[in-house]
VEXDREN-2710 file (C-alpha; in Angstrom, 1 decimal):
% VEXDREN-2710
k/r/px/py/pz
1/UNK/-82.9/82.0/-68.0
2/UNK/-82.4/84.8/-69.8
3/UNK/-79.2/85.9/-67.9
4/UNK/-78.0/81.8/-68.5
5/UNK/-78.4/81.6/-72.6
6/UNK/-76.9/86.0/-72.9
7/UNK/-73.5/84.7/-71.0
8/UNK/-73.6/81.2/-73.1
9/UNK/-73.7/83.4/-76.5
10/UNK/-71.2/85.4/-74.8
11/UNK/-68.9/82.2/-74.1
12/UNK/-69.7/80.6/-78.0
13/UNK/-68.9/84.1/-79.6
14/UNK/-65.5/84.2/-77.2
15/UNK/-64.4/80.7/-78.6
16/UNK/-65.5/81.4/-82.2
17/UNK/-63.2/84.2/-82.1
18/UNK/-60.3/82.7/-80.9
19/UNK/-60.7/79.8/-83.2
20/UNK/-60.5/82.6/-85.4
21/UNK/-57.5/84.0/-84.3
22/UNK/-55.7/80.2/-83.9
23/UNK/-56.4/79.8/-87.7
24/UNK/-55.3/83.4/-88.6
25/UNK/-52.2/82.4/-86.6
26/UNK/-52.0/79.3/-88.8
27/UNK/-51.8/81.4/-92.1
28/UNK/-50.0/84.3/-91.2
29/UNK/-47.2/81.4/-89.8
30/UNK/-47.5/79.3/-93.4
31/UNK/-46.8/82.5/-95.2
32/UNK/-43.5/83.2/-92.6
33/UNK/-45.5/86.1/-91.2
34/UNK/-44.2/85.6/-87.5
35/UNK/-45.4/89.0/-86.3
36/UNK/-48.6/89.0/-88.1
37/UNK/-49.4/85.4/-86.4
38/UNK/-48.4/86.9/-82.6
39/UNK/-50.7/89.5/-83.2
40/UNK/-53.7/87.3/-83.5
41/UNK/-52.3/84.8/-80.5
42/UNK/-50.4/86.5/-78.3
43/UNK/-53.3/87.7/-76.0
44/UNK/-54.4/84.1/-75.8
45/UNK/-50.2/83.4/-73.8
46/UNK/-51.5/82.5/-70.5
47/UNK/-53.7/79.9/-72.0
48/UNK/-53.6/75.9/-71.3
49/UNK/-54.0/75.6/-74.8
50/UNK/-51.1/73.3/-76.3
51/UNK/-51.8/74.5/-79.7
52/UNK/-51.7/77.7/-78.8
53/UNK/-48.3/77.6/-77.0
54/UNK/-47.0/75.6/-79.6
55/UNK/-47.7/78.6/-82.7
56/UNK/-46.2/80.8/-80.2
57/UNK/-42.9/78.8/-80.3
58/UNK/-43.2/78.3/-83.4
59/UNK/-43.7/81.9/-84.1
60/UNK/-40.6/83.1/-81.9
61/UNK/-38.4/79.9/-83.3
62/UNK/-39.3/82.0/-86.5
63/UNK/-38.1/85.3/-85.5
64/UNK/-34.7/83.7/-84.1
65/UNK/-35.9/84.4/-80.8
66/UNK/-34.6/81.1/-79.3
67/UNK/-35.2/81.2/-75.9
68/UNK/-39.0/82.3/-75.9
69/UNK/-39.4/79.5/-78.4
70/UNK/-38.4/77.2/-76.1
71/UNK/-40.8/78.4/-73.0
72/UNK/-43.6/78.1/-75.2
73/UNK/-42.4/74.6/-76.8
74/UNK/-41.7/73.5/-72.6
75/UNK/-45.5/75.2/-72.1
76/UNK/-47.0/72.9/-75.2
77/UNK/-45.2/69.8/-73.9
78/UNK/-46.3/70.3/-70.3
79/UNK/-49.8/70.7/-71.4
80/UNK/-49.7/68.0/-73.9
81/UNK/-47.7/65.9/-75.8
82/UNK/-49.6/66.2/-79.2
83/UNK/-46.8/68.3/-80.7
84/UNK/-44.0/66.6/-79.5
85/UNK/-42.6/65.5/-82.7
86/UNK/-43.7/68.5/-84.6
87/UNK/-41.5/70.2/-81.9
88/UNK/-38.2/67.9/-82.6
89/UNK/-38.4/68.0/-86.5
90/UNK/-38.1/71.7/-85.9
91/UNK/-34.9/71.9/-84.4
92/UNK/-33.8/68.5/-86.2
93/UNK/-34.4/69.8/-89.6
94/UNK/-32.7/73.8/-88.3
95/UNK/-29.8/71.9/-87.0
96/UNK/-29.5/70.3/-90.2
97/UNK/-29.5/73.3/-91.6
98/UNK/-27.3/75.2/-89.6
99/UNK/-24.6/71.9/-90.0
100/UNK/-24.6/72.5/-93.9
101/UNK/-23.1/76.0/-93.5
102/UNK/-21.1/74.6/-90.5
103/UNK/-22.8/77.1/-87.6
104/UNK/-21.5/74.3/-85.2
105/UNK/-22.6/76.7/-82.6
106/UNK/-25.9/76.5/-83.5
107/UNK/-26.4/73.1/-84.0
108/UNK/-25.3/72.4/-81.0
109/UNK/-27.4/74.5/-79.3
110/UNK/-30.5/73.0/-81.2
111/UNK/-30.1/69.5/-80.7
112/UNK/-29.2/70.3/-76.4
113/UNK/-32.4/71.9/-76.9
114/UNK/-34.3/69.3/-78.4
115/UNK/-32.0/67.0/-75.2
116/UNK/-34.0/69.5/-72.5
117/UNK/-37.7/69.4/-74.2
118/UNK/-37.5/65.8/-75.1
119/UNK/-35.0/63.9/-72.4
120/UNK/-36.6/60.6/-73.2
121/UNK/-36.0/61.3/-77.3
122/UNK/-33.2/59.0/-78.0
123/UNK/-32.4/59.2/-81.3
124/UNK/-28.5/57.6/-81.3
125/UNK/-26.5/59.8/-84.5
126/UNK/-27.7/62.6/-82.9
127/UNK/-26.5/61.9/-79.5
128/UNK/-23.0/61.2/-81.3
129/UNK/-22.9/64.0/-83.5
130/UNK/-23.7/66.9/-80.5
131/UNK/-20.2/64.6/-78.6
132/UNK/-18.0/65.4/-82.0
133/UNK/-19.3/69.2/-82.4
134/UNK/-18.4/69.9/-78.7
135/UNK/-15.2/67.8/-79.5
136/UNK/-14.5/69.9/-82.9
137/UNK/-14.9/73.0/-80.5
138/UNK/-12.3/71.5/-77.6
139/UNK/-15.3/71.2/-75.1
140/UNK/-13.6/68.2/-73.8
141/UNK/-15.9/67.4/-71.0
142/UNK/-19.1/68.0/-72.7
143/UNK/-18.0/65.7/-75.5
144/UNK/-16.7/62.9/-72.4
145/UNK/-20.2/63.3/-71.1
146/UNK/-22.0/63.0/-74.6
147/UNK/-20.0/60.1/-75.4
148/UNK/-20.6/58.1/-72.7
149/UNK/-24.2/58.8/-73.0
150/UNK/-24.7/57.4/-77.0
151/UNK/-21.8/54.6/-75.5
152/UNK/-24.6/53.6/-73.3
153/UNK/-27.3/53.0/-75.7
154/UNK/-25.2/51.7/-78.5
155/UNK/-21.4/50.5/-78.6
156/UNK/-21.2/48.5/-82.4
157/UNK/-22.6/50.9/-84.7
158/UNK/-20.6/52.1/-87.6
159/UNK/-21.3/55.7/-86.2
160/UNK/-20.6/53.8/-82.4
161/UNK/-17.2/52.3/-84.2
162/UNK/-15.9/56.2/-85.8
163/UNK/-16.3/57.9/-82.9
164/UNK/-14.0/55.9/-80.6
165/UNK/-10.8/58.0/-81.7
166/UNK/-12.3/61.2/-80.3
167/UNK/-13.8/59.2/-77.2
168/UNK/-10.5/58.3/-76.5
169/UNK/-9.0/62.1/-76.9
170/UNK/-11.6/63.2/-74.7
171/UNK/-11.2/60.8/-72.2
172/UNK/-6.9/61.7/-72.2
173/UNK/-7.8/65.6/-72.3
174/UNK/-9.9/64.7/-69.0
175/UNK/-7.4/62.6/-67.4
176/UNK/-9.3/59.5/-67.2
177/UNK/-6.2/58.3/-68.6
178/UNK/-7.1/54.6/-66.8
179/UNK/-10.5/53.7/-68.6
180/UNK/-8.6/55.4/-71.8
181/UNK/-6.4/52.5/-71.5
182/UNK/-9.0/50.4/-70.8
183/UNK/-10.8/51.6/-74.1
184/UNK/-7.7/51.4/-76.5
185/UNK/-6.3/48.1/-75.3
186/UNK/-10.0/46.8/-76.0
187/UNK/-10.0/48.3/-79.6
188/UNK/-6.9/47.2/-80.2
189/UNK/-7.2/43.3/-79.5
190/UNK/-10.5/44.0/-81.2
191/UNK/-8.4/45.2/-84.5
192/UNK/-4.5/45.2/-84.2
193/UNK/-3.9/48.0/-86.6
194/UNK/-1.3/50.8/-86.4
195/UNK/-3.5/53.5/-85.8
196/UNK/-4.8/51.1/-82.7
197/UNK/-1.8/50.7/-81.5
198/UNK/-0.5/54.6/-81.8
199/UNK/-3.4/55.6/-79.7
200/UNK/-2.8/52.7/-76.8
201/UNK/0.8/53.7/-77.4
202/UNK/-0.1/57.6/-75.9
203/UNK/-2.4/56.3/-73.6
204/UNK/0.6/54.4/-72.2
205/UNK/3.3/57.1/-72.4
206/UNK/0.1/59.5/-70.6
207/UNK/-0.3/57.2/-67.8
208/UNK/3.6/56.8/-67.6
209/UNK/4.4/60.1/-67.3
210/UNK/1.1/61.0/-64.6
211/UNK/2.8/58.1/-62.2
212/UNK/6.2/59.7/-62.9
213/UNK/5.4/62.8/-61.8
214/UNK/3.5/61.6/-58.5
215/UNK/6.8/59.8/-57.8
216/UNK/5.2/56.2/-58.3
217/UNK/8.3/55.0/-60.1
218/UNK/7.1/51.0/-60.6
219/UNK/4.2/52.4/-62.3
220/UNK/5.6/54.6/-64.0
221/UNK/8.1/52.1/-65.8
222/UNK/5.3/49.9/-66.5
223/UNK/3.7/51.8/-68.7
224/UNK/7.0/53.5/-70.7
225/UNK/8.1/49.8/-70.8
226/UNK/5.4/49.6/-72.7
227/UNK/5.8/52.3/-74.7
228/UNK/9.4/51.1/-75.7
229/UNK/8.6/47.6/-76.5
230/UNK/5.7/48.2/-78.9
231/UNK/7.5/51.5/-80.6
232/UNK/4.5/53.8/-80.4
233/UNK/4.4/56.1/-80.3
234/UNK/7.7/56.8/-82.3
235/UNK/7.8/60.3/-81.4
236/UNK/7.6/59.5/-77.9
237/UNK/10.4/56.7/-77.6
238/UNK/12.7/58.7/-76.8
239/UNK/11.0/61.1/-74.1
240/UNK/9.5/57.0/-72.7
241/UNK/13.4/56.0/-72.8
242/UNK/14.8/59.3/-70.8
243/UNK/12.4/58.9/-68.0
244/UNK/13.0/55.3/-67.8
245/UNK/16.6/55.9/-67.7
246/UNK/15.7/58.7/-65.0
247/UNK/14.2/56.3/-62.8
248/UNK/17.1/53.7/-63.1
249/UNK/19.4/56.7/-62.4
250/UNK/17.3/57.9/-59.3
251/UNK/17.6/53.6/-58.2
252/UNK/21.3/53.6/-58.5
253/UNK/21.1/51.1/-61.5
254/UNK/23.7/53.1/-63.6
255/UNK/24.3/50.1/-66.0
256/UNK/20.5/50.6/-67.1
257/UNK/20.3/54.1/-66.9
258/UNK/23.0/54.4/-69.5
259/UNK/22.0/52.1/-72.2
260/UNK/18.2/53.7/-71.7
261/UNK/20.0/57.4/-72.4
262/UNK/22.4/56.0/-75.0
263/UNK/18.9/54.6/-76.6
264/UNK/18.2/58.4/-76.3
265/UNK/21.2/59.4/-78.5
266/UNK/21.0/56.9/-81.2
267/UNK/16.8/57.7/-81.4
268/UNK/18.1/61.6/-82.1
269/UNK/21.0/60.9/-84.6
270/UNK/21.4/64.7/-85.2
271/UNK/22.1/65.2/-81.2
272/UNK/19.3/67.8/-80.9
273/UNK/16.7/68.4/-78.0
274/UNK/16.3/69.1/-74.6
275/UNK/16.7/65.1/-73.5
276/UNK/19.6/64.4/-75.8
277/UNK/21.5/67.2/-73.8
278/UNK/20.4/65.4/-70.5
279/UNK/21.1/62.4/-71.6
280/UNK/24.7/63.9/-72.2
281/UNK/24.9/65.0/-69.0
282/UNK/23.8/62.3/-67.4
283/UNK/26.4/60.1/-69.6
284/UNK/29.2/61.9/-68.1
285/UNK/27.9/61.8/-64.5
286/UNK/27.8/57.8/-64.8
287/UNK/31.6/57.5/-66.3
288/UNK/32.6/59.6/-63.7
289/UNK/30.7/57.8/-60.8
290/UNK/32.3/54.1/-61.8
END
C-alpha cells in the first residue's frame, strides 16, 4: 500500500511539474522568448500531448526554423485537431505579412504549407492568390495546377473572374493550347471585349502555328484563318498571313499564296522583317513559275 500511494505522489508531482513547464512555455512564448519556452518543453518532444507539440511549433515557427515548425504542427494535428485553426492563422496572418513587403517566396511557401497540414482547409482567395504568386514567379505549371484547383471550387467570383487572364497564359505556356481555346472562346461569348478577343486571337495563332509545324496543314489554316478574319492579334497578322500563304504555296495554289504574301507587304509598309523578305522571294518565284 505503501509502495502504491509513494509511486502515485511520484506520478502527481511528475504532472504538476510539467504543467509547470507547459505554462512557463506559455509565457516565455507571449513575451517572444522562443528559446526560453524550448527550454522548459523540449524534454517533454516525444510526448502525445497536442499542446505540447503545438508550443513546440510554435516556438520553432518563432525562431524561423520552418521546417521543425511544421513536424511539430503535423505532430499536434495527428494527435488532435484542437489547434487546427490556431495553426492556419499562423501562417495566414505571416503570409500576410510577408505579401506586404512582397517576399512572394515566402508566402508561397506558407500558404503550401498551410495546403500540406490542412488539405481539407479550403479557403478560395487563397487557393487563387498561391496560382498568381507561382504565375508572378513564371512557375507555369504550379500556377496551371493551382488554378485548376480554386477553378474547381469556384468559377464566378470576382477573384474567380480576374484570374482568368493568367489561367489562360498558364495554360498556353503549358501547351494545353486546346482547352486554352476552349477557355477564351467561352470568355469571350461571355463578354466580347477587345482584350477577349486579343487573348482568343493568340490562342488561335498558338494552335495554328503547333498544327503547322506537325505538318497538319487543314488545321493549321483553320486557326490562322481565324486569326486573319478577326484581326487579332494585330501583331501577328502578318506572321498568320505568311504561313497561310506558305501552305497555299506548298498546295500549288499560287493565286492564294500571292495575295496572302502581298497581304504581308502592305501589313509591313516600311518593307522590314524576316517574312516581308520571304514574302519577296516567294513573290518572284510565283511570276516566274506562271
Amino acid at each position: 500500500m505503501k509502495t502504491k500511494t509513494f509511486l502515485l505522489s511520484i506520478l502527481l508531482i511528475s504532472c504538476s511539474q510539467k504543467d509547470i513547464h507547459i505554462n512557463n512555455a506559455r509565457r516565455f512564448i507571449n513575451q517572444w522568448n522562443y528559446d526560453r519556452a524550448l527550454i522548459e518543453i523540449l524534454k517533454y518532444r516525444e510526448d502525445k500531448n497536442a499542446e505540447i507539440q503545438y508550443l513546440l511549433g510554435i516556438c520553432y515557427f518563432g525562431k524561423n526554423e520552418y521546417d521543425q515548425a511544421k513536424d511539430y504542427f503535423r505532430n499536434s494535428l495527428q494527435i488532435d485537431t484542437l489547434f487546427r485553426d490556431s495553426i492556419i492563422n499562423i501562417y495566414t496572418i505571416s503570409a500576410k505579412k510577408a505579401l506586404k513587403i512582397s517576399d512572394l517566396k515566402k508566402v508561397l511557401q506558407f500558404y503550401k504549407t498551410i495546403a500540406e497540414l490542412v488539405p481539407d482547409y479550403k479557403q478560395i482567395e487563397n487557393l487563387f492568390l498561391v496560382a498568381d504568386l507561382n504565375f508572378q514567379q513564371g512557375n507555369y505549371p504550379g500556377a496551371l495546377a493551382g488554378y485548376m484547383k480554386a477553378y474547381e471550387i469556384d468559377s464566378t467570383s470576382e477573384t474567380a473572374r480576374k484570374s482568368i487572364k493568367n489561367f489562360l497564359k498558364s495554360l498556353i505556356e503549358c501547351e494545353s493550347l486546346s482547352i486554352a481555346r476552349i477557355v477564351a472562346l467561352r470568355e469571350y461569348k461571355r463578354a466580347k471585349t477587345s482584350e477577349n478577343l486579343l487573348l482568343l486571337g493568340e490562342v488561335n495563332f498558338l494552335l495554328g502555328k503547333k498544327y503547322y509545324d506537325k505538318g497538319q496543314f487543314d488545321s493549321a489554316t483553320v486557326y490562322f484563318k481565324e486569326v486573319v478574319t478577326n484581326q487579332e492579334p494585330k501583331s501577328l497578322l502578318d506572321d498568320a498571313c505568311f504561313y497561310l500563304g506558305e501552305i497555299s504555296y506548298t498546295s500549288e495554289n499560287y493565286a492564294q499564296a500571292m495575295d496572302y504574301y502581298k497581304k504581308v507587304l502592305r501589313l509591313n509598309p516600311y518593307q522590314k522583317g524576316e517574312f516581308v523578305q520571304k514574302s519577296q522571294e516567294r513573290i518572284k518565284e510565283i511570276k516566274e513559275k506562271q
